[in-house]
C-alpha positions in Angstrom: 90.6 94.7 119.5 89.1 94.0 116.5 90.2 93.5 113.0 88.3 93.2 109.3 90.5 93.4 106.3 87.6 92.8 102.5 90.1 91.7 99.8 89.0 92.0 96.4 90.5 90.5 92.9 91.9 92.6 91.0 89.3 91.5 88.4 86.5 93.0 90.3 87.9 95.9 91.8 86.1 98.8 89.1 82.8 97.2 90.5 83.5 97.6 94.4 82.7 101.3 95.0 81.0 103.2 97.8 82.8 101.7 100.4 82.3 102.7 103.8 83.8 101.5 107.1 82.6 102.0 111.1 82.5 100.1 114.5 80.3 100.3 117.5 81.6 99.4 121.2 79.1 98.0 123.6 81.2 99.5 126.1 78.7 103.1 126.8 75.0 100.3 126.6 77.2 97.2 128.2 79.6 98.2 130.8 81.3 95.4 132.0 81.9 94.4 128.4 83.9 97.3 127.4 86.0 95.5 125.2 83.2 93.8 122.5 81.7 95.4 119.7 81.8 95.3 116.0 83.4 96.9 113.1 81.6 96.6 109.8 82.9 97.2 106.3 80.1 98.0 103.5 80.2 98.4 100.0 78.1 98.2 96.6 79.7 95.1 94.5 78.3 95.1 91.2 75.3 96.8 92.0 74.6 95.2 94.8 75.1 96.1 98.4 76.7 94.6 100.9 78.0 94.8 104.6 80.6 93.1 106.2 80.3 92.8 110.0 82.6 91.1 112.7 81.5 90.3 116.2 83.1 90.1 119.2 80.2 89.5 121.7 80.2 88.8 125.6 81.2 85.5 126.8 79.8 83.2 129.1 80.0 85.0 132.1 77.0 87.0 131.1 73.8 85.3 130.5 72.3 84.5 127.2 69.7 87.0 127.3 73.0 89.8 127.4 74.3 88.5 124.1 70.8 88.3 122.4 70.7 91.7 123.4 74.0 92.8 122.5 73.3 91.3 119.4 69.9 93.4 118.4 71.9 96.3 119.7 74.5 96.0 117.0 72.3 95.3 114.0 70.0 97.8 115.5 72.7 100.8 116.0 75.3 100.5 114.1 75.2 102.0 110.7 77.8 102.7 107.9 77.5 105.9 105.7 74.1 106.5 107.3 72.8 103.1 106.2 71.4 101.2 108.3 72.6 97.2 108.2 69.4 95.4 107.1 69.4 97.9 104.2 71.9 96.1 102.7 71.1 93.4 100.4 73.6 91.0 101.3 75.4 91.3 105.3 78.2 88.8 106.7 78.1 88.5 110.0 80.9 86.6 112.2 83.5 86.4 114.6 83.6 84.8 118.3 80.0 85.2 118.9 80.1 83.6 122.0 77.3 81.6 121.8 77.2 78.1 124.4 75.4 75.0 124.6 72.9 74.6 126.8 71.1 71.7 128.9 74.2 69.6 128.1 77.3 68.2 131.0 80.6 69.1 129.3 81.3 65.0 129.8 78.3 64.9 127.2 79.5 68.0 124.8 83.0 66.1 124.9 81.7 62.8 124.4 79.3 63.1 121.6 81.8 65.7 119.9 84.3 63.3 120.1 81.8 60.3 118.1 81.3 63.5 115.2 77.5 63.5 116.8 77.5 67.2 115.6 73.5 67.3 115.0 72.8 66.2 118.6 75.3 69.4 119.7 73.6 71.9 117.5 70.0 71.3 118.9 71.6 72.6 122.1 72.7 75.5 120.4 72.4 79.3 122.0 72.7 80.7 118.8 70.2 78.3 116.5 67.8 78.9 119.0 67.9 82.7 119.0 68.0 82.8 115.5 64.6 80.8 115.1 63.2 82.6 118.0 63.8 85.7 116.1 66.0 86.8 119.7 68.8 87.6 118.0 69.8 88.1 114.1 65.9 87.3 112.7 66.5 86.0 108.9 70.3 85.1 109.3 71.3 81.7 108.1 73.9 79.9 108.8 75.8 76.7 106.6 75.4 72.9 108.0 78.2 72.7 110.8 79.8 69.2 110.4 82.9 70.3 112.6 83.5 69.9 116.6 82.8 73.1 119.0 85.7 75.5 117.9 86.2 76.7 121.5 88.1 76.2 124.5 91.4 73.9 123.5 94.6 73.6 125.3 96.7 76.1 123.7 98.9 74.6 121.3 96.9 71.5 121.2 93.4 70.1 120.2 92.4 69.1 123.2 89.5 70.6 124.9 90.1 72.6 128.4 91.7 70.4 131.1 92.1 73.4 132.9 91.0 74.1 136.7 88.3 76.3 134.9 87.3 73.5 132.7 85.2 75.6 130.1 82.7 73.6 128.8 83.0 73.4 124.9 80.6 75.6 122.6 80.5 76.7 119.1 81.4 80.2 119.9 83.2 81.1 116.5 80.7 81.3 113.8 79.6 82.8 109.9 76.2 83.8 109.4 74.7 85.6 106.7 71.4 87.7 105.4 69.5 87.2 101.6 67.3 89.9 100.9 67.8 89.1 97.6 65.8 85.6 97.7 68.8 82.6 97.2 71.6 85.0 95.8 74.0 83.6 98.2 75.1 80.1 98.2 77.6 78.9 100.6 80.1 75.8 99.1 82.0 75.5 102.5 82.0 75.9 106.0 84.6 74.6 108.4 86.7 74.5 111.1 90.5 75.1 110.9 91.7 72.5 113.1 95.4 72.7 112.5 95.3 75.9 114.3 96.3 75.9 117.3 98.0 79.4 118.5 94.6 80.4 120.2 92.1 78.2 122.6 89.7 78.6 119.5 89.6 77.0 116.2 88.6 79.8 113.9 86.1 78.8 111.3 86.3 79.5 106.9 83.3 79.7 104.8 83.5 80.2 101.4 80.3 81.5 99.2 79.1 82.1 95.7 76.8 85.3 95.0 74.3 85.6 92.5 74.9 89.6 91.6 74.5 91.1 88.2 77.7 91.7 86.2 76.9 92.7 83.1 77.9 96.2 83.7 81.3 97.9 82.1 83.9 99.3 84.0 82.4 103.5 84.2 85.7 104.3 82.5 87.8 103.3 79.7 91.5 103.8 78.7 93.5 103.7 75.8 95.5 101.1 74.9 99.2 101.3 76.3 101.8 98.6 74.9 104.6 100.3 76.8 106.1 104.1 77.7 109.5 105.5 78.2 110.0 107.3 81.6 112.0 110.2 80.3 108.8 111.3 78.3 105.5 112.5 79.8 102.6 110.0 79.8 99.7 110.7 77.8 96.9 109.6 79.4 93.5 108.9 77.1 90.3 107.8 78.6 86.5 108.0 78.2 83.5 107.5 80.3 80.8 105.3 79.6 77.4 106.7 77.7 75.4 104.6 80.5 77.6 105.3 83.6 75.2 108.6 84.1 78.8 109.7 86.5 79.9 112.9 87.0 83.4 113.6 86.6 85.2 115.4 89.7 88.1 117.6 89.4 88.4 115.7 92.8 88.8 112.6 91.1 92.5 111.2 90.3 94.3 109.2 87.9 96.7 106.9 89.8 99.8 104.8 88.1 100.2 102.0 89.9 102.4 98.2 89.8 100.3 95.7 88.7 100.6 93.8 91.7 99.0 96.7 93.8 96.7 96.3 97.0 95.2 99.5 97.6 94.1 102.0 95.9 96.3 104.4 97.5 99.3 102.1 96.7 99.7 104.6 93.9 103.4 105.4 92.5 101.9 108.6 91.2 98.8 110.2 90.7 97.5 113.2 88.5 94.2 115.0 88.9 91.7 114.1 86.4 90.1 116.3 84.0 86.4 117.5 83.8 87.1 119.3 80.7 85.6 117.2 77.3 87.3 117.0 74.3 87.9 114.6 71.1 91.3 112.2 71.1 90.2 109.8 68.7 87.3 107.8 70.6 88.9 109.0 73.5 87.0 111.9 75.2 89.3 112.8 78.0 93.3 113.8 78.6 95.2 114.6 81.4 99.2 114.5 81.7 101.9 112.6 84.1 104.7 114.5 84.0 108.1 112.8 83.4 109.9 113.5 86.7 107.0 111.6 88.4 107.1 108.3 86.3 109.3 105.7 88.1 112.7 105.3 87.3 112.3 101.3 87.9 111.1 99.6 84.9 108.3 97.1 85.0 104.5 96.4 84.4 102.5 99.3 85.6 98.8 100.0 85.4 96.5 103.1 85.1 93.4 103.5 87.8 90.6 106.4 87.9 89.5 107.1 91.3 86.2 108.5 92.0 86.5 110.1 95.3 82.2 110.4 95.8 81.8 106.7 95.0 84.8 106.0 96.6 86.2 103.6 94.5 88.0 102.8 91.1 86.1 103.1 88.6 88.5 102.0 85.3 91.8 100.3 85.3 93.6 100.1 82.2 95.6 97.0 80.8 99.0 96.5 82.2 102.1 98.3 80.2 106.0 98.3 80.4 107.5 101.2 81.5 111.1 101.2 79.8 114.0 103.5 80.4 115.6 104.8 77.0 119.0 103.6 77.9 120.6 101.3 75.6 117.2 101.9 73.1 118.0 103.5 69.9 115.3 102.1 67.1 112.1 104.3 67.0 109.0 102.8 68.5 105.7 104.0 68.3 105.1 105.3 71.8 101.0 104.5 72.4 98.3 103.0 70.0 94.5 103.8 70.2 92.2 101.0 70.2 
């Protein structure tokens, strides 16, 4: 099975809408390898689009001409929300591609990965060479690999295979990635995890900077909350951007969430939002969270809109105390407009 989880900070999370999700099993094209494929993840960060795709592709008991093939077939078929995967501006795509080397003994892949001769390894590389022969993933790049072949280890160990199989080492686990944008991607690392060793792989980390636009505001805006009693319904003020162009949904919700949330269903309560336009101070919009819903457990809470056609949050307001009235006596005043 395969598994692809896209984190994003909280930070940058009213600029990572429209996301979409699917998976393609070679199992109906590629019999025998019923159990590879690829699930992809897509979404538009900051205006910019981009698709997430991991690999699982069929090992060395098929030739290499299988997983070039396999490989064309992915980036070929599989789409997410209708789009296909070079449309995106930006695509990630790894996972245990599978990819060996060739023309080499495995005494010769041992020795000269054991001497850090990483160069002469990857000039033997399946996967380099498919790439440049335009075989397999044309115009994907890939960071400098300065680490030994992440595949086949004793389990629990990092010693290669001294198995009866004795699987010839390979740089089967692997990051590649796709510009369209001309040098908006920049990768700062690319390695091998070599203290893991629960697997007969070493899985690889890469980390990358992108070059996307960010001056854009968050679509909507909220008032300013300093903190709210949960006896009392919350009033909830908020505005959408002049230059946002976006339609309002009575589809759309207004979620409360802890400030530490992970999802944008991680909601304590929600409340539909309003389409209806009206004048609160700068504030253009209200809608009401009724006091039975508010949580009885005090703490930092946040407001969120949710857009359910750009599938994303689109505002999040500042963080606020929710107080209970118990042992409170002085008069406060209850919310502030900015």
């Amino acid at each position: 099975a395969l598994m692809l989880n896209v984190f994003v900070q909280q930070k940058h999370v009213v600029h990572f809408r429209h996301v979409g999700s699917n998976s393609i099993n070679l199992y109906q094209w590629l019999r025998p390898a019923s159990n590879k494929g690829a699930v992809a993840v897509s979404a538009v960060f900051y205006n910019t689009s981009i698709c997430f795709i991991n690999c699982h592709l069929p090992p060395a008991g098929f030739n290499w001409v299988i997983r070039n093939e396999s490989a064309r077939y992915i980036i070929q078929s599989l789409t997410v929300d209708n789009r296909a995967i070079l449309e995106h501006s930006i695509v990630f795509v790894f996972g245990d591609l599978n990819y060996r080397l060739y023309d080499l003994s495995i005494s010769a892949i041992k020795n000269l990965a054991n001497i850090d001769q990483y160069d002469q390894l990857i000039s033997h590389d399946q996967l380099l060479r498919s790439i440049k022969s335009h075989q397999a993933f044309p115009g994907f790049l890939e960071g400098q690999i300065s680490f030994k072949p992440t595949y086949k280890y004793n389990m629990g160990s990092d010693q290669f295979d001294t198995s009866a199989k004795n699987r010839p080492p390979a740089y089967c686990d692997r990051i590649l990635f796709y510009d369209q944008l001309d040098h908006s991607v920049h990768i700062t690392n690319y390695r091998s995890l070599t203290n893991y060793k629960q697997s007969d792989h070493k899985p690889v980390q890469g980390a990358f900077t992108l070059n996307v636009s960010d001056h854009c505001d968050p679509v909507i805006q909220f008032s300013r909350l300093t903190y709210w009693f949960n006896s009392l319904n919350l009033d909830v003020f908020y505005s959408i951007s002049d230059h946002s162009n976006f339609p309002p949904s009575s589809w759309d919700w207004i979620g409360l969430y802890k400030s530490d949330f992970a999802h944008p269903l991680d909601y304590v309560t929600y409340t539909w939002a309003t389409t209806k336009v009206e004048r609160y101070g700068v504030y253009r919009h209200r809608v009401v969270i009724k006091e039975g819903n508010l949580p009885s457990e005090v703490g930092c809470y946040l407001l969120g809109y949710y857009s359910n056609a750009q599938r994303g949050l689109l505002g999040l307001s500042e963080c606020f105390q929710i107080l209970s009235p118990n042992g409170v006596s002085h008069a406060i005043e209850l919310i502030s407009f900015t």
